[in-house]
Backbone bond lengths (Angstrom), bond angles and torsions (degrees), N, CA, C in turn:
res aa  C-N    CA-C-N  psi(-1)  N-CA   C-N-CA  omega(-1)  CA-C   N-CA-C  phi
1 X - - - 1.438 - - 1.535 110.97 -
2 X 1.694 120.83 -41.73 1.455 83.02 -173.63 1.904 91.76 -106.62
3 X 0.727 103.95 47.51 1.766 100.00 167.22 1.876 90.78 -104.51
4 X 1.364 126.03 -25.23 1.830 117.38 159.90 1.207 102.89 -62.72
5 X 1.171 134.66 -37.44 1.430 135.56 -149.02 1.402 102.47 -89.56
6 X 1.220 108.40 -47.44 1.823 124.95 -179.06 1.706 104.94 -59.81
7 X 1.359 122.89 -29.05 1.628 131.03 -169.84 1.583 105.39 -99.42
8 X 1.632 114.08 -4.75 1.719 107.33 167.29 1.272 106.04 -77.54
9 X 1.310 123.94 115.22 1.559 132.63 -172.52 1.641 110.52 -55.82
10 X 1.562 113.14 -62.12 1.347 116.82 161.65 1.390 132.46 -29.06
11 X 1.191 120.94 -52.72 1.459 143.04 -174.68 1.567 100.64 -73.86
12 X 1.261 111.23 -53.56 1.322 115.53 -167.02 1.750 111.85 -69.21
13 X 1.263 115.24 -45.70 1.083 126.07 163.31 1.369 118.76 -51.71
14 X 0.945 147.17 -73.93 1.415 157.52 157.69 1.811 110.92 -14.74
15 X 1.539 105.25 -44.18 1.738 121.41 -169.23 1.830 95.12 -60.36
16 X 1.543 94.11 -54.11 1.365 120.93 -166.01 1.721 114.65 -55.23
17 X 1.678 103.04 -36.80 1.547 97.03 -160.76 1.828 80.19 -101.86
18 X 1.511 134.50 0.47 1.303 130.40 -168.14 1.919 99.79 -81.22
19 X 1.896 86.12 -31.81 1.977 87.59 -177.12 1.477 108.44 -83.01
20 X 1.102 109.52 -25.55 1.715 101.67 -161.83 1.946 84.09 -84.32
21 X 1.004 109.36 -48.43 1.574 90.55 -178.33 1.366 129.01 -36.30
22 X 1.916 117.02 -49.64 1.183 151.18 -173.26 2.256 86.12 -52.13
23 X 1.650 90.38 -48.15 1.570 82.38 -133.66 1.724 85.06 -75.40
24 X 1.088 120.37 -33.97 2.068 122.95 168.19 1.490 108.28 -48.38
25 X 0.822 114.44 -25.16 1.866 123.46 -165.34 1.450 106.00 -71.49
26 X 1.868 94.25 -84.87 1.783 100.63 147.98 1.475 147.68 -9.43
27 X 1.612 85.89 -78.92 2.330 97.40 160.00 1.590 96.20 -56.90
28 X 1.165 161.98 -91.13 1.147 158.04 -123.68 0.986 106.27 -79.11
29 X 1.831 132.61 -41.39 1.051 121.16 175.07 1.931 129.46 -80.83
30 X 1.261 99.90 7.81 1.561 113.10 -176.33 1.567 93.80 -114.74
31 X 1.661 128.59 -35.62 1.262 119.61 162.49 1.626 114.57 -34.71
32 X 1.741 107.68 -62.02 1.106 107.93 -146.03 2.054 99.76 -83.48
33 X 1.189 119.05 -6.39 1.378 117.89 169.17 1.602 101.80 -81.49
34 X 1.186 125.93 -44.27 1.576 129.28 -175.11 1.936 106.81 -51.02
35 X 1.449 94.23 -42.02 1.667 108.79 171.15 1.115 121.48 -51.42
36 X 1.371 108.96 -63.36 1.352 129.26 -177.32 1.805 117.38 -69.54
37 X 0.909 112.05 -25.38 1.362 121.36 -173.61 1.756 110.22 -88.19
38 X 1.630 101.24 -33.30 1.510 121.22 160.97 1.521 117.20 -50.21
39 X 1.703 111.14 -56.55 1.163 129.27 156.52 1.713 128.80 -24.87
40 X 1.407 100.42 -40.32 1.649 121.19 -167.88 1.598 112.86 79.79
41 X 1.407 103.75 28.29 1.539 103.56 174.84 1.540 119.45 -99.00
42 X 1.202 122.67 131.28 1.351 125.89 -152.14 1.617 99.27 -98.41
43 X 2.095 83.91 132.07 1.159 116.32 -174.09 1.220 122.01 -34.24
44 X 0.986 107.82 -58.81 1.606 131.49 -152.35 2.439 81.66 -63.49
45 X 0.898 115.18 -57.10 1.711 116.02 -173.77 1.550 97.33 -60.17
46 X 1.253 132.18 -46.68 1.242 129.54 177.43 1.955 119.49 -60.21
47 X 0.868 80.44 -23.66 1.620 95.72 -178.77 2.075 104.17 -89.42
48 X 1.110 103.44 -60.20 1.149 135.13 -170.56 2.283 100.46 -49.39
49 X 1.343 116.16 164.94 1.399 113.24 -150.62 1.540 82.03 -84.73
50 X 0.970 135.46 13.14 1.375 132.17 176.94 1.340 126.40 -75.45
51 X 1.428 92.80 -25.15 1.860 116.65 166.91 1.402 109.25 -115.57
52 X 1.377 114.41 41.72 1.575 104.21 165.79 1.668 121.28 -85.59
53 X 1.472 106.51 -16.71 1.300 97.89 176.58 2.261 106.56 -66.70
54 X 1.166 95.05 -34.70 1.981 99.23 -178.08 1.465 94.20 -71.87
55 X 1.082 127.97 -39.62 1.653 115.39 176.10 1.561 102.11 -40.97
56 X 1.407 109.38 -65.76 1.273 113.56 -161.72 1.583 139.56 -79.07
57 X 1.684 101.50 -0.49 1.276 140.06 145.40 1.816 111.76 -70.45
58 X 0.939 132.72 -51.67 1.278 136.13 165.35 1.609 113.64 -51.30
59 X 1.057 134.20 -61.05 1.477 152.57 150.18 1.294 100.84 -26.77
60 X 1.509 132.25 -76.76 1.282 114.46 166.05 1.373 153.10 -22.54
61 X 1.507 99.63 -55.86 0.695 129.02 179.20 1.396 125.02 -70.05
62 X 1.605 110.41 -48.91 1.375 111.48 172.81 1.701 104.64 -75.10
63 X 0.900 138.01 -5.21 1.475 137.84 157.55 1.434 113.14 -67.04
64 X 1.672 119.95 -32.30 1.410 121.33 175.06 1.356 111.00 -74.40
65 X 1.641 107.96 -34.82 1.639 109.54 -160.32 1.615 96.11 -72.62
66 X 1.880 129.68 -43.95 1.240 155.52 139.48 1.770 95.97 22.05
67 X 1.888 96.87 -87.51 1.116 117.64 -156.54 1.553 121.25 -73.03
68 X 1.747 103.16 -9.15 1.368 121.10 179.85 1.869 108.98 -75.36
69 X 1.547 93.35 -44.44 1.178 104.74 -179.40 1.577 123.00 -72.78
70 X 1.672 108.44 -25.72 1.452 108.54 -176.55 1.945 88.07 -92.12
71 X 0.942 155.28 35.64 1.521 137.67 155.73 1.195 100.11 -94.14
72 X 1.322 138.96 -43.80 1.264 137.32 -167.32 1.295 113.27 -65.04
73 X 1.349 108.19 -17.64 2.069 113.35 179.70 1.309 117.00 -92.61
């Protein structure tokens, strides 16, 4: 059953660019606390809505890095 499921191109594609996104999102978003925390800038503000505009630069971004990586497949 899912070796049908694995051969719907749509579905499959979509699964594929849904993990690598997840997994760029993650690395980038533990990069950029590892940075910041290196920095001596406190967590709790980095986390906090005070950095929502870098959230949403990060998000971007790992959606760009995402789409770089799914052309090549």
């Amino acid at each position: 059953m899912w070796e049908k499921i694995k051969q719907i191109k749509p579905i499959s594609r979509k699964a594929n660019w849904l993990g690598w996104f997840c997994t760029v999102h993650i690395a980038s978003t533990i990069l950029v606390l590892l940075l910041f925390l290196g920095m001596g800038i406190n967590p709790t503000l980095v986390v906090s809505v005070v950095a929502a505009p870098l959230w949403l630069a990060v998000a971007f971004t790992s959606k760009y890095i995402t789409d770089k990586i799914m052309e090549d497949k």
